[in-house]
PATORKOL-646828 format. One line per field, with one value per residue (C-alpha): y, z, x; residue in three letters. Coordinates in Angstrom, 3 decimals. Each point is the difference from the previous one (the first is absolute). Example, Ala and Ser with C-alpha at 12.3 -4.5 7.8 and 13.67 -1.06 7.14 Angstrom:
py = [-4.500,3.440]
pz = [7.800,-0.660]
px = [12.300,1.370]
rest = [ALA,SER]
//
This chain:
py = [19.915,2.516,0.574,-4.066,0.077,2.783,-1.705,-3.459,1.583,1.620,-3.037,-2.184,2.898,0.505,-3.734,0.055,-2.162,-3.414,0.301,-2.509,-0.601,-1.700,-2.719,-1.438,-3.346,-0.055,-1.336,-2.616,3.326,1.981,3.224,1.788,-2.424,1.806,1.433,2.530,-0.151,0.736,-2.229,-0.485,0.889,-2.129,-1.718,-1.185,-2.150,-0.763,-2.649,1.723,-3.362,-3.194,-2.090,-0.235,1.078,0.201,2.585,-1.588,1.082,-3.420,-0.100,3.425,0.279,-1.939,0.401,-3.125,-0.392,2.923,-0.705,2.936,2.973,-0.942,2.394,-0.836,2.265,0.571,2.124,0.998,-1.894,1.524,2.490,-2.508,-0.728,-3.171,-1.773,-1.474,-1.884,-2.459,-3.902,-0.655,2.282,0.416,2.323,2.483,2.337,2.615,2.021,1.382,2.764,1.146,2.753]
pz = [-32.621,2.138,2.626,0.232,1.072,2.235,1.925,-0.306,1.653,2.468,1.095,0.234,2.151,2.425,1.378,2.635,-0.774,2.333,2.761,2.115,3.836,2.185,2.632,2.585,1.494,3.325,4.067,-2.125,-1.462,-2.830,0.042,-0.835,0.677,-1.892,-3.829,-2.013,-3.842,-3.511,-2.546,-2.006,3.464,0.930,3.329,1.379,2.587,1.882,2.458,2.875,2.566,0.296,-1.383,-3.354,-0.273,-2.955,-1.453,-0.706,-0.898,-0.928,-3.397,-0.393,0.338,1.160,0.650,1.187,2.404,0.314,2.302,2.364,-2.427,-2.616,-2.012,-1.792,-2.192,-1.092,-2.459,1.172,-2.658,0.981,2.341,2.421,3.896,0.537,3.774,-0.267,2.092,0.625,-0.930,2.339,3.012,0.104,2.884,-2.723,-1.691,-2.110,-2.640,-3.086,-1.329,-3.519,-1.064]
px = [-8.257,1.875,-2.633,-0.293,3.570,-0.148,-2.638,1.483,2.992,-1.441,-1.560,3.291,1.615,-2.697,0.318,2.329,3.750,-0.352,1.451,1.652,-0.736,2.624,-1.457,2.108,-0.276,1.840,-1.044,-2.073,-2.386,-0.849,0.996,-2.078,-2.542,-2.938,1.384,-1.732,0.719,-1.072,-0.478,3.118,2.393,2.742,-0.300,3.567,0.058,3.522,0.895,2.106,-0.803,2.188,-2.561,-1.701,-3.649,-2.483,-2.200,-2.631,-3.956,-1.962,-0.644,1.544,3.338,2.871,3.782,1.259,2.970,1.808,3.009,1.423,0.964,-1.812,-2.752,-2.961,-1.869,-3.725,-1.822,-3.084,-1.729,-3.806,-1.905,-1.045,0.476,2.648,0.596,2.903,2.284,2.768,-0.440,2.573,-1.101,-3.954,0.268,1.379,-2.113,-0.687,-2.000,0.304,-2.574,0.310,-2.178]
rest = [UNK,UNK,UNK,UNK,UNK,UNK,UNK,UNK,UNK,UNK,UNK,UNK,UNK,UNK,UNK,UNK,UNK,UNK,UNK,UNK,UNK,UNK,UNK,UNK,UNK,UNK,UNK,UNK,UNK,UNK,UNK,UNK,UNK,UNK,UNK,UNK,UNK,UNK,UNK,UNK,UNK,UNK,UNK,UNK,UNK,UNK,UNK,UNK,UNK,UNK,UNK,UNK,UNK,UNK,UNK,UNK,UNK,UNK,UNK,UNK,UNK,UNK,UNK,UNK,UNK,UNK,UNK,UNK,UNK,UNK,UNK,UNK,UNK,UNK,UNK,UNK,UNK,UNK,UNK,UNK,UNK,UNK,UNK,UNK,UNK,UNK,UNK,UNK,UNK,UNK,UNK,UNK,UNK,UNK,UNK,UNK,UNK,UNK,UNK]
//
């Protein structure tokens, strides 16, 4: 019984904490436009223009409005590749890549 906990430990230690990855949206861009991230990270997107935007990956993921200042959160729910962009902007773009 011992051992089984060791190792169960072990195992729940060696997986790195999330971590969380700041993205700016500002001059009508993503910055960074391309994100790398772990499943389980925190993505934080903030709005630093004077217009609202979206984050938005059809069928994905989807912040709605966020007005000028606002943040919007995601937990990198899978290891997958995600284009997203804004609804309201579709010149805007950007990418997501969860290992």
């Amino acid at each position: 019984m011992r051992f089984g906990l060791v190792i169960a430990l072990a195992a729940a230690c060696s997986k790195p904490a999330p971590q969380t990855i700041q993205v700016e949206i500002r001059g009508m861009q993503f910055s960074p436009d391309v994100v790398h991230a772990a499943k389980g990270d925190h993505i934080v997107w903030t709005n630093h223009d004077l217009v609202p935007h979206t984050v938005t990956a059809p069928g994905k993921f989807d912040s709605g409005p966020l007005q000028p200042g606002q943040q919007w959160t995601l937990t990198v729910p899978e290891a997958q590749s995600y284009e997203y962009g804004c609804t309201m902007h579709p010149a805007m773009h950007g990418q997501l890549v969860a290992e």
